[in-house]
C-alpha positions as CSV (number, residue, x, y, z in Angstrom):
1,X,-9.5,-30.1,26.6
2,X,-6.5,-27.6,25.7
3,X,-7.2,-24.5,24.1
4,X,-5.2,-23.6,21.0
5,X,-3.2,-21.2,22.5
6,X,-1.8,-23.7,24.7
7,X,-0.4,-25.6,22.1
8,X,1.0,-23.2,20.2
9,X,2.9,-21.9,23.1
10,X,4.3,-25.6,24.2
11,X,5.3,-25.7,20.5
12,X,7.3,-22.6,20.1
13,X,8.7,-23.0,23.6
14,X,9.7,-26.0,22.2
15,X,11.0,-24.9,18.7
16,X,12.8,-22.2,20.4
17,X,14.7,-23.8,22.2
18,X,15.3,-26.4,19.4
19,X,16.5,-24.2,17.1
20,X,19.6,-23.3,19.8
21,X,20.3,-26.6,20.2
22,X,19.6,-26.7,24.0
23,X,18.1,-29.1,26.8
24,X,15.5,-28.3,28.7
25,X,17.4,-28.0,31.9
26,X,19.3,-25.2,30.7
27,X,15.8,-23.2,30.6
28,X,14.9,-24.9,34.2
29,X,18.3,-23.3,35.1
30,X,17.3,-20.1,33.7
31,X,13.5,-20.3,35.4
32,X,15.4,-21.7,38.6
33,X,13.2,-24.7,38.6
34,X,13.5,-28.5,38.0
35,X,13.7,-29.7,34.4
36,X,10.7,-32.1,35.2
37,X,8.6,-28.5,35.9
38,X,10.4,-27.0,32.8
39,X,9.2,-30.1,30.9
40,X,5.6,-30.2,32.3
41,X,5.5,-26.4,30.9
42,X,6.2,-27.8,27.5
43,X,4.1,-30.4,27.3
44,X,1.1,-28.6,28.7
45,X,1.1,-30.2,32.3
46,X,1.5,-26.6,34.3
47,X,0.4,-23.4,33.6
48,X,3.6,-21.0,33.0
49,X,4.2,-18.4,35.5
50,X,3.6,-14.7,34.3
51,X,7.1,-14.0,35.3
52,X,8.4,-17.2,33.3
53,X,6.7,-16.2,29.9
54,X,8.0,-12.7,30.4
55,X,11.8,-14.2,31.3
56,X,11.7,-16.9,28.3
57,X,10.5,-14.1,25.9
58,X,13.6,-11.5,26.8
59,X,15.8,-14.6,26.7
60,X,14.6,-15.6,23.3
61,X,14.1,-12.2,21.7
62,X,10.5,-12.3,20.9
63,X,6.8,-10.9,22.7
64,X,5.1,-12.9,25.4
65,X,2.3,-12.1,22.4
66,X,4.7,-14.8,20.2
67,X,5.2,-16.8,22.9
68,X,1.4,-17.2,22.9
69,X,0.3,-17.8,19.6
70,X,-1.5,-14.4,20.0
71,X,1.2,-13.3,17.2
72,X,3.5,-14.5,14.4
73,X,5.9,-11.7,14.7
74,X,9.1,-12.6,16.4
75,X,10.2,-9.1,17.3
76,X,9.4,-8.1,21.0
77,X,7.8,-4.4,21.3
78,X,9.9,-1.5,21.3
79,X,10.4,-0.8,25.4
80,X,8.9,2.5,26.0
């Protein structure tokens, strides 16, 4: 069963990337993987890498927190 975090990160991956009108294997270019493994990390089939979440959020301009569902602000944290 998946936990609802999990779907609220495949959806906001997913509306993200939507909203700037791209494919997804212009994020597996940006992950440096195949757009089959981007696509299994939107549809919930593989668990995101650590360094993947943390790559997609700079990209996109919001917190891994967002990215999560653990959030509904957009804004990443101030870097310290």
């Amino acid at each position: 069963m998946m936990a609802q975090g999990d779907i609220v990160l495949q959806l906001r991956l997913r509306d993200l990337r939507e909203d700037r009108d791209l494919k997804q294997q212009a994020l597996a270019e940006l992950l440096q993987v195949h757009q089959t493994t981007y696509s299994d990390y939107e549809r919930g089939n593989l668990n995101i890498p650590l360094a993947a979440l943390d790559t997609l959020a700079d990209f996109y301009g919001v917190s891994v927190d967002y990215l999560l569902g653990r959030t509904s602000v957009r804004e990443p944290y101030p870097p310290k």
